[in-house]
C-alpha positions in Angstrom: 66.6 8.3 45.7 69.0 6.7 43.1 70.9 3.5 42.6 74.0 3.7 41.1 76.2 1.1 40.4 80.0 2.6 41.8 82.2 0.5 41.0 83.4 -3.7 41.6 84.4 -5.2 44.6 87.7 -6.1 43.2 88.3 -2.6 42.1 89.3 -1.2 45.9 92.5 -3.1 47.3 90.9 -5.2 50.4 92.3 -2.7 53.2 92.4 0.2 50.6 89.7 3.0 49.9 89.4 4.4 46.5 87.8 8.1 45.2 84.6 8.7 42.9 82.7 11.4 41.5 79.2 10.7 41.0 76.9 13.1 39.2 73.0 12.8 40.0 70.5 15.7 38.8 73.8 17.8 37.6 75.2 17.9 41.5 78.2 16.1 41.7 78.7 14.1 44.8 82.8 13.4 45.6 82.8 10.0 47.7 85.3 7.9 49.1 84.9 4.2 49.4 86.7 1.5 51.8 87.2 -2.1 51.4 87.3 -4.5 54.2 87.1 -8.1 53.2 84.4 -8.3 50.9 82.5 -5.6 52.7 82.6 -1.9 51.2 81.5 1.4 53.0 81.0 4.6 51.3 81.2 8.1 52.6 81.1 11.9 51.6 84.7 12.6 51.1 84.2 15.4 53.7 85.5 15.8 56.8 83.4 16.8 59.3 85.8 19.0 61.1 85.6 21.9 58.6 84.3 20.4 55.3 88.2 19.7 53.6 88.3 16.2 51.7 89.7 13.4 53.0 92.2 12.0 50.7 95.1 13.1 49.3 96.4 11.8 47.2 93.5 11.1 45.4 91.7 8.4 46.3 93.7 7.5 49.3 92.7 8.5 53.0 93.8 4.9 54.8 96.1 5.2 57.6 99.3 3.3 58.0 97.9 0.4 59.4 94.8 -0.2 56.9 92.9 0.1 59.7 91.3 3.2 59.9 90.1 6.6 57.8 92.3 9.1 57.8 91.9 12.9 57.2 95.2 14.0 55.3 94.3 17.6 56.5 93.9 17.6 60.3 94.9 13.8 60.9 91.6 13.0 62.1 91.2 8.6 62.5 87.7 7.8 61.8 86.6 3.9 62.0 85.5 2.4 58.9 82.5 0.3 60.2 80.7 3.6 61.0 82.6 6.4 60.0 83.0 7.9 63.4 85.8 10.2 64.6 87.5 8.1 67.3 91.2 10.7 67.7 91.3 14.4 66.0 89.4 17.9 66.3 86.0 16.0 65.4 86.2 13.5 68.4 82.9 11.7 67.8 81.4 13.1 65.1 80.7 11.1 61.8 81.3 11.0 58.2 78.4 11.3 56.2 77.7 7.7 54.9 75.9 6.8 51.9 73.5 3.1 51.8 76.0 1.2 50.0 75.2 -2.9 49.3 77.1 -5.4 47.6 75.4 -8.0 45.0 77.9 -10.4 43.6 81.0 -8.3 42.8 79.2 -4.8 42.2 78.6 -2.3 44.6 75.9 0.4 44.6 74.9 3.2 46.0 71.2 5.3 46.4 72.2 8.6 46.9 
């Protein structure tokens, strides 16, 4: 397992959820990442419903209200806490989340 620093804090809007591409032993992992106060959660961007990414555009798979993950393809809601699908074709499955901790204003990742 690696650590990997992502990214700051500061760079995901509290409320918003921003895209990376991380590359580890030449296999390139494409994540999504939600902010919530100074907490930060980081997932496969994959839906669990049939594989499609999550954000579009780029980077953004929030839903109206901040509130919870959206898939842009089938409208899935999944909650940000724990990634599970709580309205859509996936009811109660979960995004794939990735151990994510915050030390000062960096986060990282061990993927």
């Amino acid at each position: 397992m690696s650590r990997i620093e992502l990214c700051a804090v500061t760079d995901i809007a509290d409320g918003g959820s921003a895209g990376f591409q991380v590359t580890e032993d030449d296999v390139s992992h494409d994540l999504i990442a939600v902010r919530k106060g100074a907490a930060v959660y980081v997932y496969r961007n994959s839906c669990p419903h049939q594989g499609d990414m999550l954000d579009y555009p780029a980077g953004q798979c929030m839903d109206d209200t901040k509130t919870h993950i959206l898939c842009a393809v089938h409208m899935a809601l999944f909650r940000v806490e724990d990634g599970e699908c709580i309205d859509g074709p996936c009811f109660g499955e979960h995004l794939a989340a990735i151990d994510t901790t915050v030390e000062g204003d960096a986060v990282f990742i061990d993927l």
